[in-house]
C-alpha positions as CSV (number, residue, x, y, z in Angstrom):
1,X,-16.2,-36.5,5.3
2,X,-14.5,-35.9,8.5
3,X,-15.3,-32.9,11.5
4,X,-13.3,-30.3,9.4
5,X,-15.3,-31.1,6.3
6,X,-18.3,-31.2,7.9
7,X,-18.1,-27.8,9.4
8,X,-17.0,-26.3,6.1
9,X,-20.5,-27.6,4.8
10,X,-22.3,-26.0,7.3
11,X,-20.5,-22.4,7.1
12,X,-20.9,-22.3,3.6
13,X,-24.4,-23.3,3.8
14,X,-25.5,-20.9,6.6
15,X,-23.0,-17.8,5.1
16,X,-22.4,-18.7,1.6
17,X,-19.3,-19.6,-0.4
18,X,-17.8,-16.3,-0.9
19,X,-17.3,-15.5,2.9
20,X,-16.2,-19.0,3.3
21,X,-13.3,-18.1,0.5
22,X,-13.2,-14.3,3.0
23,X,-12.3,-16.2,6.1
24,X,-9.7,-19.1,4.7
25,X,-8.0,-16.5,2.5
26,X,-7.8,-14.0,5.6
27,X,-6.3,-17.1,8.0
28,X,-4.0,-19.0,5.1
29,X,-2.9,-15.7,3.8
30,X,0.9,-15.3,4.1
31,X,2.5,-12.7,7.1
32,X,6.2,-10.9,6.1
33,X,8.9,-12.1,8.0
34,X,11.4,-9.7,10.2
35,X,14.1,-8.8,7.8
36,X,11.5,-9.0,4.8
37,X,11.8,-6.0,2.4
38,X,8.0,-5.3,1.7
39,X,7.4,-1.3,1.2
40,X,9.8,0.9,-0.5
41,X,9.4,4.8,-0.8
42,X,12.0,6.8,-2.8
43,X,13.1,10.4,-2.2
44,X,15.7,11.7,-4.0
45,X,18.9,9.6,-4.2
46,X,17.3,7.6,-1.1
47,X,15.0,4.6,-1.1
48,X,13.9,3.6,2.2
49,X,12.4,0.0,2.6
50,X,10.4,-1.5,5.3
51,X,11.9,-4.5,7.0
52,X,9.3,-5.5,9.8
53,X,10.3,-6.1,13.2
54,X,13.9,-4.8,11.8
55,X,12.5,-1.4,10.7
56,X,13.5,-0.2,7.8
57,X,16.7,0.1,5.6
58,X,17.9,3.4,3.7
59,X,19.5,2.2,0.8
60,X,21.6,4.3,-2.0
61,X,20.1,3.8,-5.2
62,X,22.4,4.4,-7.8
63,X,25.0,1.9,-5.9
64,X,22.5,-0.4,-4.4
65,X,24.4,-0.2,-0.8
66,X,22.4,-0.1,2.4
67,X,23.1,3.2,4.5
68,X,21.7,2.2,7.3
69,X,19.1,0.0,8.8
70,X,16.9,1.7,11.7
71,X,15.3,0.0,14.2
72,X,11.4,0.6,14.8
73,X,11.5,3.2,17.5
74,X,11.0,2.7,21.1
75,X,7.5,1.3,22.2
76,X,7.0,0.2,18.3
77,X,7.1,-3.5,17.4
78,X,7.9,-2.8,13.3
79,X,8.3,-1.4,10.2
80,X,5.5,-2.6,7.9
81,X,4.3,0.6,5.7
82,X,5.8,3.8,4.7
83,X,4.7,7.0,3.2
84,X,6.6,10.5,2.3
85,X,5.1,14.3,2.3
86,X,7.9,16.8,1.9
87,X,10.7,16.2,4.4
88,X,8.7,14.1,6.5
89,X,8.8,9.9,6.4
90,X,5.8,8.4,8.6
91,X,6.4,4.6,9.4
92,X,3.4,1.8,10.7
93,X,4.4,-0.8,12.9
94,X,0.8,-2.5,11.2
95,X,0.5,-5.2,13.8
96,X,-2.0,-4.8,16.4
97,X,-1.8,-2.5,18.7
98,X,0.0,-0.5,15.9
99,X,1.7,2.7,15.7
100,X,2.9,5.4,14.0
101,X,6.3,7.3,13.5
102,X,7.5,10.4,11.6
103,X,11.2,10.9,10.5
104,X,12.4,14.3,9.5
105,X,14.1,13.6,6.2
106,X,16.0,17.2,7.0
107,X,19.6,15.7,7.6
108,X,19.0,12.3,5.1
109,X,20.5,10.0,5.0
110,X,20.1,10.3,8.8
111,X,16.7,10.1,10.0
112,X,15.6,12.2,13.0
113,X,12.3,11.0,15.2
114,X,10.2,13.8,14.6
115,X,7.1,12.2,16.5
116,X,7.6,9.3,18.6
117,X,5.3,6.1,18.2
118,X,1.5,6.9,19.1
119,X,-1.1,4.3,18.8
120,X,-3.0,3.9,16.1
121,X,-5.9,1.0,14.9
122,X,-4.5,-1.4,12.7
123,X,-5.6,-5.1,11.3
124,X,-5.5,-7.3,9.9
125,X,-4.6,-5.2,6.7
126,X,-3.5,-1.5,7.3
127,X,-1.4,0.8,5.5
128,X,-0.7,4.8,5.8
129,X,-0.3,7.6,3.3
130,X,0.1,11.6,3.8
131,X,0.2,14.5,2.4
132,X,-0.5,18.9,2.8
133,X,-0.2,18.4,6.3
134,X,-2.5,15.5,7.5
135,X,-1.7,12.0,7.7
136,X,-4.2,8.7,7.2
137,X,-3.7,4.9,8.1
138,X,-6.4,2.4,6.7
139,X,-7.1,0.9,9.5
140,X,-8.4,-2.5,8.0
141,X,-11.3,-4.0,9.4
142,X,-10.6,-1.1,12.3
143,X,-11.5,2.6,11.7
144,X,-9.7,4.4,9.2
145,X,-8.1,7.3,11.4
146,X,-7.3,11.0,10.1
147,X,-4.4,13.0,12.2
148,X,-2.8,16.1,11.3
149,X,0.7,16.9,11.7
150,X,2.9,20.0,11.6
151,X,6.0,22.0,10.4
152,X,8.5,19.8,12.6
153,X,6.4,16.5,11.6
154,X,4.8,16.4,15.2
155,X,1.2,14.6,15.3
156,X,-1.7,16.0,16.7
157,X,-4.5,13.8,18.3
158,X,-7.2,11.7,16.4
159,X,-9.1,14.0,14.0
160,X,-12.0,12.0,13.2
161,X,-12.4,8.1,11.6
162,X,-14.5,6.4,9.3
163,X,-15.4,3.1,7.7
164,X,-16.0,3.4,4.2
165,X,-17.3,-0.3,4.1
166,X,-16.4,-4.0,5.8
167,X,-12.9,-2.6,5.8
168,X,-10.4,-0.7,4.2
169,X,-6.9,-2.8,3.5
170,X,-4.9,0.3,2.0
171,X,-5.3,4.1,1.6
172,X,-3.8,7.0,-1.0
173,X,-3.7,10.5,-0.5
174,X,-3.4,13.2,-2.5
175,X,-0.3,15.9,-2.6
176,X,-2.7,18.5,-0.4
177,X,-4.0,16.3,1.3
178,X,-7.7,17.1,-0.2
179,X,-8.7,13.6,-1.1
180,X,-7.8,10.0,-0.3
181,X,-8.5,6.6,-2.7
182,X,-9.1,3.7,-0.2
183,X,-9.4,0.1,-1.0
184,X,-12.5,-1.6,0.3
185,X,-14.1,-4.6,1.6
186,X,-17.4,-4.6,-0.2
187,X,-18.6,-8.7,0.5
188,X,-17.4,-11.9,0.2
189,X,-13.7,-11.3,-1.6
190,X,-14.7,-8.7,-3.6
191,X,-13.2,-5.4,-3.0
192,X,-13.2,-1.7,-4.9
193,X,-12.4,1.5,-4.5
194,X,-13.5,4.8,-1.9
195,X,-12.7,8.0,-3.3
196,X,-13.5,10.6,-0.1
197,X,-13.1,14.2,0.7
198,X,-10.6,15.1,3.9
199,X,-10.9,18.5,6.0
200,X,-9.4,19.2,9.3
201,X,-11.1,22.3,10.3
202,X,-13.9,21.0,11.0
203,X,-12.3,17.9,10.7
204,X,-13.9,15.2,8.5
205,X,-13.9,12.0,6.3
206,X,-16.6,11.9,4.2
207,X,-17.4,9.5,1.1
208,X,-17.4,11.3,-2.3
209,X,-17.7,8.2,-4.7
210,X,-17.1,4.4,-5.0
211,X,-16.1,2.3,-8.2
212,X,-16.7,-2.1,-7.7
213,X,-13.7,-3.4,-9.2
214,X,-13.3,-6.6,-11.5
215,X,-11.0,-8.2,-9.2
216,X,-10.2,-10.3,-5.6
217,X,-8.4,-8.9,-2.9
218,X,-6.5,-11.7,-1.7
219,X,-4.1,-12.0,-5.1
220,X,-1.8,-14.4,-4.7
221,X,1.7,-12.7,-3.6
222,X,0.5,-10.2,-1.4
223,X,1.6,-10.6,2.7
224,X,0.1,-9.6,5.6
225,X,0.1,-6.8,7.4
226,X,0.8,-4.0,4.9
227,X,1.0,-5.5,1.3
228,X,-2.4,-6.1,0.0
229,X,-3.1,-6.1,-4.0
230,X,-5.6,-3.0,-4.8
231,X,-2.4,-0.9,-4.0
232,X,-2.8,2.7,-6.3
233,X,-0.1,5.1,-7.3
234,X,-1.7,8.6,-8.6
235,X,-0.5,11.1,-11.3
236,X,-2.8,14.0,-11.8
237,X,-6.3,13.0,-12.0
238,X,-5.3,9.5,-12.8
239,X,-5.3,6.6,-10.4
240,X,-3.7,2.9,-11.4
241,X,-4.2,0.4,-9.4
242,X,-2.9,-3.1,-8.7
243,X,-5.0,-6.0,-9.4
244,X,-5.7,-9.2,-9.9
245,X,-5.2,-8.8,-13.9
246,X,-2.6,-6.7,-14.0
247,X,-3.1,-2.9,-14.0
248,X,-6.3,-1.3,-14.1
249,X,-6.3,3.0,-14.8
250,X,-8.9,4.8,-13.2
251,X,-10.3,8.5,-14.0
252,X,-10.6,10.4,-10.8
253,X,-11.3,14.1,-13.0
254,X,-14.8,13.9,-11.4
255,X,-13.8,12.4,-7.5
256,X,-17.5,11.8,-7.1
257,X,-18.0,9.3,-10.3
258,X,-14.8,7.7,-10.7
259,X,-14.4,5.5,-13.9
260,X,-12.4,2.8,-15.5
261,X,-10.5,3.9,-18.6
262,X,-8.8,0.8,-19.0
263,X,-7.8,-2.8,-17.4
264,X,-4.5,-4.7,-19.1
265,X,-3.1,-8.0,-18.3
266,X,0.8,-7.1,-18.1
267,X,1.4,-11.4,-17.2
268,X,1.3,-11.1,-13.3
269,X,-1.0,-11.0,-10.6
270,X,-0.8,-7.1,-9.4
271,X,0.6,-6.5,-5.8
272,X,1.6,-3.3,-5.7
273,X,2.0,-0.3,-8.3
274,X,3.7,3.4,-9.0
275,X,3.8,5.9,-11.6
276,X,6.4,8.6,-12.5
277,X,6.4,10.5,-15.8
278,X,4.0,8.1,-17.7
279,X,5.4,5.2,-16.8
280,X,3.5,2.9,-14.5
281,X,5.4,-0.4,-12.9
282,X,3.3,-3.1,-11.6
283,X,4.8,-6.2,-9.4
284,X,3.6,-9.4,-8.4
285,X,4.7,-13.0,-7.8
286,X,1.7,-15.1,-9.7
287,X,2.1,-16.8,-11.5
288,X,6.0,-15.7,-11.4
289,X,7.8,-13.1,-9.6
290,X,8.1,-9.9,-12.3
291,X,8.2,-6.1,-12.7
292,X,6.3,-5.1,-15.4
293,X,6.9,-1.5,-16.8
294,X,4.1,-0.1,-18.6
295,X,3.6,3.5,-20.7
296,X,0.9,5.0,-19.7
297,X,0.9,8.6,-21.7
298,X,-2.4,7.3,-22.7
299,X,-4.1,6.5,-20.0
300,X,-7.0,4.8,-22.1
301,X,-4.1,3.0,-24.0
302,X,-1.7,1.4,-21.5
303,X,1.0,-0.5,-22.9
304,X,3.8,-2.8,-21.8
305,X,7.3,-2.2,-22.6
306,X,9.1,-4.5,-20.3
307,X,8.6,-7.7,-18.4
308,X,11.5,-8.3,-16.2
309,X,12.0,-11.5,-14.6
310,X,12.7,-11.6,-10.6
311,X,14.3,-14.2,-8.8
312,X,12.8,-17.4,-8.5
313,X,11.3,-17.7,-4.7
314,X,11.1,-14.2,-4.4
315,X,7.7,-11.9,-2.9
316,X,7.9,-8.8,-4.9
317,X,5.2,-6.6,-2.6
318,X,6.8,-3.0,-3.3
319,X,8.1,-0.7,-5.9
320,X,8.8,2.9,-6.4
321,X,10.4,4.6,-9.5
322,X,13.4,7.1,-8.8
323,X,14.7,9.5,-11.3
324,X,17.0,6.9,-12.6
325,X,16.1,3.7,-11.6
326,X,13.0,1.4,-10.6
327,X,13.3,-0.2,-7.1
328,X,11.6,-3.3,-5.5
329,X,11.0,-4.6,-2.3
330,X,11.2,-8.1,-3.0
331,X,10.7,-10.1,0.5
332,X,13.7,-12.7,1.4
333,X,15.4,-11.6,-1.5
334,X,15.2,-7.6,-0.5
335,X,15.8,-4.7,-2.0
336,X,16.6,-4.8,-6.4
337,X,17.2,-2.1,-8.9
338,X,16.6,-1.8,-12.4
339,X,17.6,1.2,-14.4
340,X,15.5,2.9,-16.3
């Protein structure tokens, strides 16, 4: 059988197969490389993509021609997640120590530092989201960490943190900054969702609801550090979610009981997801790389419309939909467009 067989016997017989497939999923599980485009936020005319130990690229998108690429700033290692509220762009460098950066987006294209790189608990999953003036990043098997920020996009010091289970890979917030969706270890490689209640005077976290979801967390094509599958894009009370078969739509109209309205298989593994207008696109890699562009008027009904191909070889792990065009972050192959 051999020493490293052997030892796999005795780990699975002492902790059981599921935390055996936890812990070689967690070590074998691709990383993004520097220059790898793996997050993509949009604002406006702008998409702004995360290239890891690069930093980030500001790309036009109705030409497809990069603006500029920014370095991570001084004392930060990367670019690996980014979120927008109002003018304000907050980058994570989301390998350990980690930090976080704000960008005015006042002058875009040309980003100002708004807050320099503070520390922040990262690992090995983490990603951030803000929103009505406070700011969270997962945290992964860390805390999950609540900071506020103000008019000039200046943080404040650690609010408060939480662990809403064995870890928490990716967080969602809300436009005011209310409530936050978080994705969550629950045992073994089964994950689900954390729908909790945010307050910054007093400050607090605190767990509102919790929904198991029919899925894995480590779908083939996500990447560490900042693009793990049970990624969720919101539009009103509706959250849809990236999984392991495709799309699943979640009611959030009562926080405390979330429900599952529906679950479709669009043909790929889901990575990542957004929503705009009704129209929900889903990415993945497994078992080929493809966008998939679902309607979602009716949320109980999704429905796919397109299935677009991506280039062979390529890691699809972000994707945001403009006004006139759907962008993806697609790893070595980086940044492509698709009109809508």
């Amino acid at each position: 059988m051999g020493l490293a067989g052997g030892a796999l016997c005795i780990i699975a017989a002492v902790l059981g197969w599921p935390w055996v497939a936890l812990a070689y999923a967690a070590a074998t599980y691709p990383v993004t490389g520097a220059g790898e485009a793996a997050n993509v936020v949009i604002d406006g005319r702008l998409a702004f993509v995360s290239l890891g130990e690069r930093g980030l690229e500001i790309v036009d998108i109705a030409s497809g021609k990069v603006l500029e690429i920014v370095p991570p700033p001084a004392s930060s290692e990367s670019v690996d997640d980014l979120a927008i509220a109002g003018r304000f762009l907050f980058a994570l460098d989301a390998r350990p120590p980690g930090h976080l950066s704000v960008f005015s987006l006042a002058n875009s294209p040309k980003l100002m530092l708004a807050s320099p790189p503070i520390e922040v608990a990262v690992g090995p999953f983490s990603g951030v989201s803000a929103g009505g003036g406070r700011v969270i990043v997962s945290g992964g098997t860390s805390l999950m960490s609540l900071r506020a920020y103000d008019s000039e996009g200046k943080l404040g010091p650690l609010l408060t943190e939480i662990d809403c289970g064995r870890g928490q890979p990716d967080v969602l917030m809300n436009p005011d900054g209310t409530r936050a969706f978080v994705s969550t270890h629950r045992r073994g490689p089964y994950f689900g969702l954390t729908s909790v209640r945010v307050a910054v005077s007093p400050p607090s976290i605190t767990k509102s609801g919790s929904l198991h979801l029919d899925t894995y967390g480590f779908t083939a094509g996500g990447a560490k550090p900042a693009s793990f599958p049970i990624e969720t894009a919101l539009e009103g009370d509706v959250l849809y979610v990236a999984t392991l078969r495709g799309l699943t739509v979640v009611s959030m109209v009562v926080p405390e009981q979330p429900s599952v309205l529906a679950t479709i298989d669009v043909g790929v593994k889901g990575v990542n997801v957004d929503v705009r207008n009704h129209l929900a696109a889903v990415v993945g890699s497994s078992p080929r790389p493809m966008l998939v562009l679902v309607d979602v008027s009716a949320p109980s009904s999704p429905r796919v419309l397109r299935s677009l191909p991506l280039p062979d070889g390529s890691r699809p792990t972000g994707v945001a939909i403009g006004a006139t065009h759907v962008v993806v972050a697609a790893g070595n192959r980086g940044v492509l467009r698709f009109p809508l």
